[in-house]
Every structure is written in C-alpha cells, then in structure tokens.
C-alpha positions in Angstrom: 29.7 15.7 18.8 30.3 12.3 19.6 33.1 10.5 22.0 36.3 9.3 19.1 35.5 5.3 19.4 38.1 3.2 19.2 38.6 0.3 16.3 35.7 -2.0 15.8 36.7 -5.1 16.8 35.7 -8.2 14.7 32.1 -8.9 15.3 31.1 -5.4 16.2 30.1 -4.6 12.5 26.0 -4.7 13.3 26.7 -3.4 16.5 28.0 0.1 15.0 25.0 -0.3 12.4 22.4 -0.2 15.0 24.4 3.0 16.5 24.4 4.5 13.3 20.9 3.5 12.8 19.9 5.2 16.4 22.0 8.5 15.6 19.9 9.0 12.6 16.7 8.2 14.4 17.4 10.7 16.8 18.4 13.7 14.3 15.5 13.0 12.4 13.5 13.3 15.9 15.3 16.4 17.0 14.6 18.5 13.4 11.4 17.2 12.4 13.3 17.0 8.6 15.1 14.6 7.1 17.4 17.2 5.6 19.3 17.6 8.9 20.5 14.1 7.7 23.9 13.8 6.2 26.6 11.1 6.8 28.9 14.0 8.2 26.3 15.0 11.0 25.7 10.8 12.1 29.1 10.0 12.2 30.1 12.8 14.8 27.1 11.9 16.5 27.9 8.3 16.4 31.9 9.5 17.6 32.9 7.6 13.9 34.4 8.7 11.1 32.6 9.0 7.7 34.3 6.1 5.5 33.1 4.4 8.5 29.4 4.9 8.0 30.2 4.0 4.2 31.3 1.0 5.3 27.4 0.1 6.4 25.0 2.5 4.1 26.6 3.5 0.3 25.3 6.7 0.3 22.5 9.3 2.5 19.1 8.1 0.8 20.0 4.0 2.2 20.9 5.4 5.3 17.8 7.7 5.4 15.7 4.4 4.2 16.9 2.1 6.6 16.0 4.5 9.4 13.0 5.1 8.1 11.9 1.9 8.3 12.9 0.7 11.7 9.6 2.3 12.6 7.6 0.3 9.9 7.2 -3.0 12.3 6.0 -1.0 15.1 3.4 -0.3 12.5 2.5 -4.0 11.7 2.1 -5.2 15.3 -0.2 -2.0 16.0 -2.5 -3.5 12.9 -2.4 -6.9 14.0 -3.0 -6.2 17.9 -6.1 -3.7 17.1 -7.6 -6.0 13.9 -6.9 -8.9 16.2 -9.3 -8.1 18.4 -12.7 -7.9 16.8 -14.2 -11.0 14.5 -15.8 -8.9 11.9 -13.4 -8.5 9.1 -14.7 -5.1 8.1 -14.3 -4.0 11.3 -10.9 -5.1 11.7 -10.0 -3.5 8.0 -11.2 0.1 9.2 -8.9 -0.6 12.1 -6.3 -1.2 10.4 -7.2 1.9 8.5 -7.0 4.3 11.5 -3.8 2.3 13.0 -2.2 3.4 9.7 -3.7 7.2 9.8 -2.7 7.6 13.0 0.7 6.1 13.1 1.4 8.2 9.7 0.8 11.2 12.0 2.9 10.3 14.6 5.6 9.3 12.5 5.5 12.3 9.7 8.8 12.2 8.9 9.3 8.5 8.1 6.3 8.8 6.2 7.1 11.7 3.9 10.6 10.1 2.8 8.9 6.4 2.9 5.5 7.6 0.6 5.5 10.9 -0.2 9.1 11.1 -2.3 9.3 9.7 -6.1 10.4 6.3 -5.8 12.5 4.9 -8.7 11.8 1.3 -8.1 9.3 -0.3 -5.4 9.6 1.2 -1.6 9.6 -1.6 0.7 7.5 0.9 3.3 5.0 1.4 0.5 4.9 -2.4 -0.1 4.5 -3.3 3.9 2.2 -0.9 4.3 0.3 -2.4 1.1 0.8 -5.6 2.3 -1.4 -4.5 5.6 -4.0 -3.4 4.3 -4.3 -6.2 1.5 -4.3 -8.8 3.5 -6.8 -7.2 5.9 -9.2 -6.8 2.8 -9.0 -10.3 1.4 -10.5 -11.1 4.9 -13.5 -8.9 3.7 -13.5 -10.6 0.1 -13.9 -14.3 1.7 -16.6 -13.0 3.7 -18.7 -12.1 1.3 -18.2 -8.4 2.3 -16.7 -7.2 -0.8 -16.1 -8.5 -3.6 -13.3 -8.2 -7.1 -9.6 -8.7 -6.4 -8.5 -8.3 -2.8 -5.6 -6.1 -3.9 -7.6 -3.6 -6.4 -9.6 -2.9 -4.0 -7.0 -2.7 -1.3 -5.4 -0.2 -3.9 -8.3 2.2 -3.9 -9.1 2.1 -0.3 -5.1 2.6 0.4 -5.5 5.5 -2.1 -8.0 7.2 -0.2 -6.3 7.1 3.2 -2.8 8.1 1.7 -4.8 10.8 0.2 -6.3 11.7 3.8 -2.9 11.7 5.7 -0.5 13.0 3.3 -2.8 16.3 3.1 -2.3 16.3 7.2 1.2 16.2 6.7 1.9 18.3 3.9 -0.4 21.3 4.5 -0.5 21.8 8.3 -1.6 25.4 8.0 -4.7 24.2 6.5 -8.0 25.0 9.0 -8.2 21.4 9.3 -10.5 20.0 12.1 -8.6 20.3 15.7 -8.4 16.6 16.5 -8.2 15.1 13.2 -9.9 11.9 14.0 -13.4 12.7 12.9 -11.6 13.4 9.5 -10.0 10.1 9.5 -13.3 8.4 10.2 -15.0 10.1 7.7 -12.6 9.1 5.2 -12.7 5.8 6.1 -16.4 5.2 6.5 -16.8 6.5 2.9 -13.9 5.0 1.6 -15.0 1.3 3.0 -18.8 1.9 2.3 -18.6 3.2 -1.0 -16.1 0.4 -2.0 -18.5 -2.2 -0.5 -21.4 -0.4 -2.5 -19.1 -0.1 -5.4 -18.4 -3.8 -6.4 -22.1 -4.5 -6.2 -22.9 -2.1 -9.0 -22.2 -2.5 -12.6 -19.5 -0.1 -13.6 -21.9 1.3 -16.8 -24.6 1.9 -14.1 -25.3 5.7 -14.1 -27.3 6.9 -10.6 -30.1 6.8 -10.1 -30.6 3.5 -11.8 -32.2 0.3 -10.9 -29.0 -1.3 -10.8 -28.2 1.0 -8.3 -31.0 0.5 -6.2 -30.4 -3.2 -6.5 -27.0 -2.7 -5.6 -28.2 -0.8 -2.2 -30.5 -3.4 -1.3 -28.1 -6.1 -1.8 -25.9 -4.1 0.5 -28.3 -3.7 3.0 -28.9 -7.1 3.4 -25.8 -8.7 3.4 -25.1 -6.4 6.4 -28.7 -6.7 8.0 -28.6 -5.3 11.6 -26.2 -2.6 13.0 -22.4 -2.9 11.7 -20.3 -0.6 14.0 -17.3 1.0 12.1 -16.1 3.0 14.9 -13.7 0.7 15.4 
C-alpha cells in the first residue's frame, strides 16, 4: 500500500495523473491482466484516496484506456525509426508490419484491452495503429507498387496481421512455432504479396485464367530483380 500523500496543491493536478497513470502501468505489469485493475487497488498504490482518482479518470475502462495507451507512441517511433531506414516503400511497409507483430507481443496486455475487446465507438489504439500502417501503404500506392485505395488495402493487410498476433496472444498453449518470427514473416510475405498480386487481377478472374497469368507477369515486372522482404 501506498505512503497517505498529503493535499494536492494547485498545479499538481497532472502531476498525480501521471502517478496514477504509472500505478496502473505497473499492476498491469505485475499480473499480466488487466483485471487486477480497479480504482481501489491504484489509489493505495498511488497513497490516494479513490474520489481522488475520480477526480482524473470517470470510471475503470478510461483509466484502463489511458494506460493502455501510454505505450501506443513507443509504437509509432519504433515504425518510423525501422521504415525510416530503407527507400523501398514495400520494404518499409513489411517493417512496419513486424514492428507492430512484435510490439503486440511485447505489449499483450495493452493489446488485448486496446484491440481484442468490443469497442462501442472507435478505439484511438485501433485508429493509431491504422493510421501506421495506412500511411505506410499509400507510400506503396504512389509507387506504383500497389494499387486501389491506400486504406482498403491497409484494411486487409492490417486484418491479416491482427489475425496473426491476436491468435499468439489468445491461445498460447497452441504448438505454435518456438520463436514466432518465421510465423510473422510468413504472414506478412503472403499478406503483402498476395495483396500486390491481388489488385492486378480482376476480381471475376477465376484461377487459372489468363487474367491471372497476366496479372503474374505484370507483377513480375514491375518488381524486376530481387525485392528483399526480410526486412
């Protein structure tokens, strides 16, 4: 339990928000659940009351929010530092890709309550984390790499690496691969590839067709020579 503070004095409002903030982050670290969480257990962690907490987050599920997203900047500079340093932009879109796996992964907690709960309204991690990931496929679109509407296809790519991790995280006692990378990459490759492949091919086209094959050749040539996607 935490030290009884004294009064806030004026100014100290965000001061005991961050503290709040960091209580949470820490129980959340500690379980591995969010449903160690309740306004009781941060204010005697914080050494507050709980009208006090009330004061800064209305009710558990803002307070669970807001800690839940401190992490969610952390996961925008990791995207822009790894895209950042390659030149193609499909390369840089399947690092993006992994940056979000991964970080999904290390943060499974945030990333259950942020994108794995029914949301009754938009959830400004699922919207940052679309955001990513659109932004990083427009690239591809201006390219010539892809082609349609940068965020449709964002949506179907985000779908499949959403799909990836929240299997990871909800069914750990699945014989899933030892080091998931390999799984990751796998998603990703086919996810990317068959998207690029995808837009080139008429949606009535049933393979094999020649549309198909067009499709393939067309592919082939806008990426003529090796393409690495190992990111």
């Amino acid at each position: 339990m935490g030290a009884k503070r004294t009064k806030a004095r004026p100014g100290e409002g965000e001061k005991l928000r961050e503290e709040i903030l960091g209580a949470a982050e820490a129980l959340l670290g500690e379980t591995g659940t969010d449903e160690a969480l309740t306004l009781r257990a941060v204010a005697q962690r914080t050494g507050v009351s709980t009208p006090s907490v009330y004061l800064h987050f209305p009710n558990r599920d803002a307070l669970l929010e807001a800690v839940c997203l401190r992490v969610w900047d952390e996961l925008a500079h990791r995207m822009r530092d790894r895209a950042g340093e390659v030149d193609d932009p499909m390369r840089a879109l399947s690092r993006c890709a992994r940056v979000y796996a991964r970080f999904a992964l290390d943060h499974p907690v945030q990333y259950r309550v942020l994108l794995m709960r029914p949301s009754g309204g938009s959830s400004p991690g699922a919207v940052a984390c679309f955001r990513y990931l659109a932004d990083a496929t427009a690239a591809c679109v201006r390219a010539g790499i892809l082609r349609g509407e940068p965020e449709i296809l964002a949506m179907g790519l985000w779908s499949a690496m959403h799909g990836c991790v929240s299997l990871l995280i909800a069914q750990p006692g699945f014989d899933w691969p030892e080091e998931p990378e390999a799984l990751i990459d796998g998603v990703i490759r086919m996810a990317g590839l068959g998207t690029a492949l995808a837009c080139r091919v008429p949606r009535d086209a049933i393979p094999p067709s020649p549309e198909l094959a067009a499709g393939l050749d067309e592919l082939a040539t806008t990426w003529a020579g090796p393409r690495d996607f190992t990111g």
